[in-house]
C-alpha positions in Angstrom: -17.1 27.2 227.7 -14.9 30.0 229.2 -16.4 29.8 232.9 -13.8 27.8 234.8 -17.2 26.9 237.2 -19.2 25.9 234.5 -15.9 23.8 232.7 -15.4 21.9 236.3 -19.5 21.6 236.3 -19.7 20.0 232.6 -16.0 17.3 234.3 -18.7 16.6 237.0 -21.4 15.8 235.3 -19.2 13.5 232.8 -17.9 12.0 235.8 -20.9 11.2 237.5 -23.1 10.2 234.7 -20.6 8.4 232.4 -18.3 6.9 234.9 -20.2 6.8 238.2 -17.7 8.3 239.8 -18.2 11.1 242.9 -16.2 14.3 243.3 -15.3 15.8 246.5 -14.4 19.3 246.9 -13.0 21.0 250.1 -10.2 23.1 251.8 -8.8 20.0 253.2 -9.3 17.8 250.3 -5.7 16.4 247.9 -6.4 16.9 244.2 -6.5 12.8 243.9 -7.7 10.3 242.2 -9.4 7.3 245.0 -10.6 4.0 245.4 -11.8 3.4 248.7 -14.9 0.4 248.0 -16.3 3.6 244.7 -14.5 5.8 242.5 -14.5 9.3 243.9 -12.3 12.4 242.6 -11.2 15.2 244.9 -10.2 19.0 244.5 -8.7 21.0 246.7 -10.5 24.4 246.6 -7.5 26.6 248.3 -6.7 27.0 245.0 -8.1 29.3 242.3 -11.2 27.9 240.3 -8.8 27.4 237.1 -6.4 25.5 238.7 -9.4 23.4 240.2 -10.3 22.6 236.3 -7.5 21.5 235.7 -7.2 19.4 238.6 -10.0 17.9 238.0 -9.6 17.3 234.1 -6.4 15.5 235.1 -8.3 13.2 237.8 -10.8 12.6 234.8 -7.9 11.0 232.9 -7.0 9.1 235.7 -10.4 7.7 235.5 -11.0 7.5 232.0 -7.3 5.4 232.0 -8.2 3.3 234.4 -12.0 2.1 233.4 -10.2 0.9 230.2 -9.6 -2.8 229.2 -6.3 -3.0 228.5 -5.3 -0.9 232.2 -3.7 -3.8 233.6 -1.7 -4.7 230.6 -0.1 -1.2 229.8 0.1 -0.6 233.6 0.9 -3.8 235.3 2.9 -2.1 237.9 0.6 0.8 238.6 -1.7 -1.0 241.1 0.6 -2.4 243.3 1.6 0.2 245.8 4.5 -1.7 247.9 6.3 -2.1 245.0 9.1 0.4 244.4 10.7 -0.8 242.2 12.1 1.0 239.0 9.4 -1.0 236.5 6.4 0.2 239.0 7.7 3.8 238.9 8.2 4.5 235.4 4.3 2.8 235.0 2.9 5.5 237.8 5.0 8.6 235.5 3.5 7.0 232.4 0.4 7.1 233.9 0.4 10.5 235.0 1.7 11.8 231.4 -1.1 10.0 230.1 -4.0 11.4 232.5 -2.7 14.9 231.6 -3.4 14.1 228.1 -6.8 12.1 228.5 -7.7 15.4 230.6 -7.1 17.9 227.8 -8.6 15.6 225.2 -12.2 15.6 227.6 -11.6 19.4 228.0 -11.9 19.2 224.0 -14.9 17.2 223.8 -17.2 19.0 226.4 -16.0 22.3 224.8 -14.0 23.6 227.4 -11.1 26.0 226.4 -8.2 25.6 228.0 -5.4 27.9 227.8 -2.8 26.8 226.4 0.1 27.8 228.2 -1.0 27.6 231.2 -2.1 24.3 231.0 0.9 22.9 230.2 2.9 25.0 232.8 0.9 23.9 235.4 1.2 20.2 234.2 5.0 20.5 234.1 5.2 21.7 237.3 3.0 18.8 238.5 4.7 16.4 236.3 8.5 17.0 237.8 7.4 16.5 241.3 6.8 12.8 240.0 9.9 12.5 238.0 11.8 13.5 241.6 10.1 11.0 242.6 10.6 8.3 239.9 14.5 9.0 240.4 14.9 8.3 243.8 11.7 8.1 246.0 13.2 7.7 249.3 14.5 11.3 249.0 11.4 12.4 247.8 8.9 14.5 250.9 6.2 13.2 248.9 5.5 9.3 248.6 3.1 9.1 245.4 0.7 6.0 245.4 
């Protein structure tokens, strides 16, 4: 699949149909994953349709992490979101890591082609706003989970 439409179409359907979880897109929406009483994904669509794929393959991962058994054991500081502490941080940056990978690894099994580069530029640049985070969250603008 080359379309970047048809690529976030083929996430969607894998979402809803293997997961049961909704996707939300909008102009005001965060790129998030969220539980709020179901599971439901949303894009922000201010950005360009690529970006948008790979938002959403990286929500996917989120997902696909977090309907696993063994969640709570390899994360079991990940839920709580009061918790600062160092333990709890270091789980949320694993988990991101790891949703980037589960993303590219469903982009490969629904066909989607990614490109490389830009893939993993955009992940990087996603990825060190959470390791500002990590090291000191109280001077971070952004309070992740």
């Amino acid at each position: 699949m080359n379309d970047h439409q048809e690529g976030i179409s083929a996430v969607q359907i894998y979402l809803l149909e293997e997961m049961d979880v909704d996707t939300v897109f909008g102009p005001d929406e965060l790129s998030a994953y969220w539980l709020n009483g179901g599971t439901t994904i949303s894009i922000n669509t201010k950005q360009n349709k690529r970006l948008q794929l790979y938002c959403i393959l990286h929500e996917a991962g989120h997902a696909i992490l977090r309907s696993r058994p063994d969640y709570e054991t390899n994360f079991p500081y990940g839920d709580n979101r009061k918790n600062k502490s160092i333990s709890r941080r270091i789980d949320v940056l694993r988990e991101e890591v790891m949703a980037w990978e589960e993303g590219n690894n469903l982009a490969k099994g629904l066909g989607i082609e990614l490109d490389s580069k830009l893939w993993h530029k955009f992940l990087k640049k996603n990825l060190f706003d959470y390791v500002r985070w990590a090291h000191d969250p109280e001077s971070s603008n952004t309070d992740f989970r």
